[in-house]
N, C-alpha and C positions, 0 to 999 in steps of 0.2 A: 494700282489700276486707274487708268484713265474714265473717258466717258468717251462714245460715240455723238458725234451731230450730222447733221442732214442741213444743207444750205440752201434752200432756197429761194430764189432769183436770183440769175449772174450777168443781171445787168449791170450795167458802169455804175452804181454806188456798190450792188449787191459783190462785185471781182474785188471793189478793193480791200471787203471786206474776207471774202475766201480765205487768201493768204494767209491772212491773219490768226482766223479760226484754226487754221491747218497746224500751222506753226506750234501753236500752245501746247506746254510741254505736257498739260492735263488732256489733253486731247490724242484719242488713239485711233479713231476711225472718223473719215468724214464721207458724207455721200452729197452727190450734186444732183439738181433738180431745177429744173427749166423746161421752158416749152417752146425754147427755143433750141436745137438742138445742137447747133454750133457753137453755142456760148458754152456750152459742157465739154464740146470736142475740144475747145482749147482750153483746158485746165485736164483733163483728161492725158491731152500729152503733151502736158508739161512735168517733167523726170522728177521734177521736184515735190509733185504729187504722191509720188510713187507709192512712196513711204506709209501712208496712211487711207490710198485709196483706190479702189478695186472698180472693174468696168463694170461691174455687178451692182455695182451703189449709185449707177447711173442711173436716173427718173425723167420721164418726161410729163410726169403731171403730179398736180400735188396730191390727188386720191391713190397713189402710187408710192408714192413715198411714207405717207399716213401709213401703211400696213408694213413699212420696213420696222427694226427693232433697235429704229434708235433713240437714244434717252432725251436729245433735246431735238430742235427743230430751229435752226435761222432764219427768220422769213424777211427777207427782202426785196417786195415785190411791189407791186402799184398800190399806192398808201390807201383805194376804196377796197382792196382786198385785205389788209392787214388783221382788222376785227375777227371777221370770221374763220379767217385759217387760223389764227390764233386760238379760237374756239375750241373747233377740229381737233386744233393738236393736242394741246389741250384735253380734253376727250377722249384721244386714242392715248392717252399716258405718256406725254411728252411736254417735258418742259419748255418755253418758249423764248424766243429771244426775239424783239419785233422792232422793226426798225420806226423811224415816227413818221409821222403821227402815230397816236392808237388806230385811227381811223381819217378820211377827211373826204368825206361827204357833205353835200350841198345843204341836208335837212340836220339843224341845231339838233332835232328832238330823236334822233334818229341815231345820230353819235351818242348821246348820254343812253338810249337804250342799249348803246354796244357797251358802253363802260359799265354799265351795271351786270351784262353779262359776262365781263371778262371777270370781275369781281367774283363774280355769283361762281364762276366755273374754278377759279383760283381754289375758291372756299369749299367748293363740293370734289375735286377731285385731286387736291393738295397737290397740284401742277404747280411748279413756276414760271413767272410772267415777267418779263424784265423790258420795258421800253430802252430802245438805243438814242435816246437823246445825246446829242454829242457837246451842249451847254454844259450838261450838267459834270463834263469832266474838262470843260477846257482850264487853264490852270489859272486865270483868274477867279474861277468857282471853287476850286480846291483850295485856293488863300485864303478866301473869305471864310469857309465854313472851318476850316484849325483857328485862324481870327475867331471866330463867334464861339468857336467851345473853349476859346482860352475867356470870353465876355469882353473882349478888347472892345467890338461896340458899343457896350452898354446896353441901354435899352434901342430898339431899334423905333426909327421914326418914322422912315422913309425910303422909299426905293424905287427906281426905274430903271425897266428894261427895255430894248427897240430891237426888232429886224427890220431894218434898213434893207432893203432888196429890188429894185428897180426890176420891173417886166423885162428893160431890154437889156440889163445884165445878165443874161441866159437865160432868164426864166421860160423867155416865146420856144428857146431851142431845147429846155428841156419839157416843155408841155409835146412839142410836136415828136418828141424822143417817146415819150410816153405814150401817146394816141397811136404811133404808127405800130406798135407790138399788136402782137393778136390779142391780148388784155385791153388794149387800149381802145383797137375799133369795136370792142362788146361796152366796152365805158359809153363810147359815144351813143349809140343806142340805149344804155340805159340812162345815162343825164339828160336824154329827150325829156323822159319819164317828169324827173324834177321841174325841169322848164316851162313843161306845158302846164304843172300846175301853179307856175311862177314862185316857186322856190330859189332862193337864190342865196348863198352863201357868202363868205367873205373872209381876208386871210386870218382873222382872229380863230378859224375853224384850224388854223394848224400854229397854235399859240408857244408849242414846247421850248422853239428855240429862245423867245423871250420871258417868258414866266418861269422856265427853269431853275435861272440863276438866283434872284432872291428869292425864289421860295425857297428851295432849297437850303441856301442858307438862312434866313432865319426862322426856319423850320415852322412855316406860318402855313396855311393855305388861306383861298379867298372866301369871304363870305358875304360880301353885295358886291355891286358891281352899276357902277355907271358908262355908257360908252357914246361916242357920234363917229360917224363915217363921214369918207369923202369923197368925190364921186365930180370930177373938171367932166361939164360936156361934152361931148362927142368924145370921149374917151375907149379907146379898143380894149380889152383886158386880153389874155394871152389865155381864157379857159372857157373864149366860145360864148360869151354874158353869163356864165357860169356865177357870177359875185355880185354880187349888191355894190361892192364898195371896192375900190383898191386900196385905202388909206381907211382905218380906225384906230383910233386911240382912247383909250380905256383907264377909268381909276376905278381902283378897287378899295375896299375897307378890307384887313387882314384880321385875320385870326387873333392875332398878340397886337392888335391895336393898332397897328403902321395903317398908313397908305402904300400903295405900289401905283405909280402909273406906267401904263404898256403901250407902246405903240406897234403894231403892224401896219408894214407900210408898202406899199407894190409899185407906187409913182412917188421918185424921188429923185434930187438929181443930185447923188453922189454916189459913191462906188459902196458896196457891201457893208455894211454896221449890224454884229450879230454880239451885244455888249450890255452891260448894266451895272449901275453905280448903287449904292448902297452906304444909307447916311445911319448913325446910331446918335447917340446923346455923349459917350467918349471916343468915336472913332470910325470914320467913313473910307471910302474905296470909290475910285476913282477908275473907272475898269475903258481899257485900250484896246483894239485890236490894230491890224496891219497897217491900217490909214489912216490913224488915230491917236496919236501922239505916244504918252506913257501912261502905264499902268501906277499910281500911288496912291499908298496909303493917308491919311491924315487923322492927326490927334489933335490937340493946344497945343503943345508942342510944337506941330511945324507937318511937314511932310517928307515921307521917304517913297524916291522913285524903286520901282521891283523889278528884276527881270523876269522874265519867263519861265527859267531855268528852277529860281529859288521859290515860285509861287505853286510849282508841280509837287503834287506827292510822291514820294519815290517807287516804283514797281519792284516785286521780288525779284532779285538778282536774273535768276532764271529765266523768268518771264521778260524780264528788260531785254537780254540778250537774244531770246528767242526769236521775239514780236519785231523788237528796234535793232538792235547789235551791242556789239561791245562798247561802243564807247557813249558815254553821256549826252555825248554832240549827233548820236545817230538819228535819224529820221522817224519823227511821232507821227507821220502822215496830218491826214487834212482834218481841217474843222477844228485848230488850235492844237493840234496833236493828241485829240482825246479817243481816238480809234483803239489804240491797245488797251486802255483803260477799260473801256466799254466791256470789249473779248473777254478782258483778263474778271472785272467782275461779275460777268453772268459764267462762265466758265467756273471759276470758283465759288459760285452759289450755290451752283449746281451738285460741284463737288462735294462739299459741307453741305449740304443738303438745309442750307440756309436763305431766305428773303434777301435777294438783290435790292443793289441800292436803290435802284429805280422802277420799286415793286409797281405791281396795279395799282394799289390802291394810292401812290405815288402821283402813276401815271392819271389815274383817271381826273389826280386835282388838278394837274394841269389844262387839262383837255375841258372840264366845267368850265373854269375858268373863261377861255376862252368860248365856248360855246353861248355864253351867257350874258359875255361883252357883244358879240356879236346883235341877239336879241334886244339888247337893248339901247345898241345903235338903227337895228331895224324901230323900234320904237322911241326913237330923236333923243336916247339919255335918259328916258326912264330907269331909274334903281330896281336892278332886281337881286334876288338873293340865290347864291351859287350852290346847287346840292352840294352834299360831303359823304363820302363811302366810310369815312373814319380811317385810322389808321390799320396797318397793317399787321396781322398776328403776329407775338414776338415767338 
């Protein structure tokens, strides 16, 4: 027997996700959920639905779908909703699957209040909680971390990760994608809220695509944290003065002794960098994406260039064919091809009634992390020190 899910939001990241969920060969029922109602009429008939989805599993609000009887919940919706419907779900006996941020909200102290209740909820109602970071399966993060359980880096020393992401690389056209939903124009009313009392945020508040990588692999989290922001005059940001800064850069002191430095960056003048290298004492990584030469390894010995291909962990046969197709050259979709991965490991958490790879309590060191750099860019690089939720019950 499979598991039921409920999807929603079937907005354009939330549809490419649909498919996907549908497909999984653990998966027997899905229901769709929007508040938009057109975005459901098309998957609705489309034939290929058919299979596992009834007009009856149709919702148009999430308090609506909360009282359906299904086992997990996808929420792909506007990243200031994320926390709390995960709650919710949470709550009503449903496991989660949440797209990232955890949260990403303007108030530092406000996000860390959500992490502790997603924690706090995980712990009290033995729900699962899975962030959909899509770093944390691109297949340069899956080389490293078989590298680090073989010890090929030795001791680790050093690490840095960047999102590279310029405003006017989509970012204006999906802010204005996002404000114009009916979620979007109750956003703008409530980020008044923040503004008036000169709260102002900055991208280190959505840190996952960059901290993902090395932490995860050197299964470190952060524990101080220095940061400065950057901020050219007359500068427009694309979230309304929502941000303090479009550029900060952060060092951190880790766990196991490394440094890590991070940058988030919103004004930049080159195409997309979502990547991070990773230095040890026998053996470092040299991580590539599309506009960025190659992916290699490095020893004393010398270096070896990787493809793509050999740095992936391989998906259960089933699940390959299912999600991507037959053959090995099939389509892994976007964001380094880590979309089936994602599915396939909250799907199978769920099933084995086991902690996903990118538990809460996972999730939430990301998210300090960044919350923390930020604060102490707001105060010119002051060191402060990043809570810790502890790790996750085995």
């Amino acid at each position: 027997m499979g598991i039921s899910i409920g999807l929603v939001g079937l907005g354009a990241f939330g549809s490419a996700f649909a498919r996907l969920f549908k497909d999984h060969p653990l998966v027997d029922r899905v229901g769709l959920c929007d508040r938009e109602p057109e975005r459901i009429e098309r998957f609705a008939r489309d034939p290929s639905f058919a299979d596992k989805f009834e007009p009856s599993d149709a919702y148009s609000s999430f308090d609506d779908i909360l009282k359906a009887d299904f086992d997990a919940l996808v929420i792909i919706t506007q990243p200031w909703l994320h926390a709390e419907q995960a709650v919710r779900a949470m709550e009503a006996g449903k496991h989660v699957y949440s797209a990232v941020p955890v949260v990403m909200l303007p108030d530092g102290d406000e996000i860390l209040d959500w992490c502790d209740r997603i924690v706090e909820t995980c712990r009290r109602t033995g729900m699962l909680y899975m962030l959909g970071e899509t770093t944390y399966y691109r297949p340069q993060t899956m080389y490293c971390r078989r590298r680090a359980a073989e010890g090929a880096f030795g001791d680790f020393v050093f690490a840095e990760g960047e999102y590279f992401h310029d405003i006017e690389h989509g970012l204006r056209e999906v802010a204005r994608r996002r404000l114009s939903s009916k979620a979007g124009r109750e956003w703008i009313e409530e980020r008044r809220k923040y503004l008036d009392r000169g709260i102002r945020g900055g991208p280190m508040h959505y840190p996952t695509h960059s901290v993902s990588g090395p932490m995860s692999v050197m299964k470190a989290h952060a524990e101080k944290v220095c940061a400065w922001g950057w901020r050219p005059d007359g500068f427009e940001d694309y979230t309304m003065g929502e941000e303090a800064f479009p550029n900060e850069t952060a060092l951190f002191y880790m766990s196991n002794g490394a440094t890590m430095r991070i940058c988030e960056y919103r004004k930049i003048g080159l195409p997309c960098r979502e990547m991070f290298n990773i230095y040890g004492t026998e053996g470092c990584f040299y991580g590539a994406d599309e506009n960025w030469g190659e992916n290699k390894w490095f020893d004393l010995k010398g270096y070896t260039v990787l493809s793509v291909e050999e740095m992936r962990d391989p998906l259960p046969d089933e699940v390959r064919k299912a999600l991507i197709g037959e053959g090995s050259s099939g389509v892994y979709g976007g964001h380094g091809g880590s979309h089936p991965y994602l599915v396939h490991e909250f799907v199978d958490a769920v099933v084995h009634e086991r902690q996903p790879a990118i538990n809460a309590w996972e999730a939430v060191r990301y998210m300090a992390a960044g919350v923390m750099a930020h604060k102490s860019a707001l105060r010119d690089g002051e060191v402060l020190e990043v809570p810790d939720w502890g790790d996750a019950p085995s």
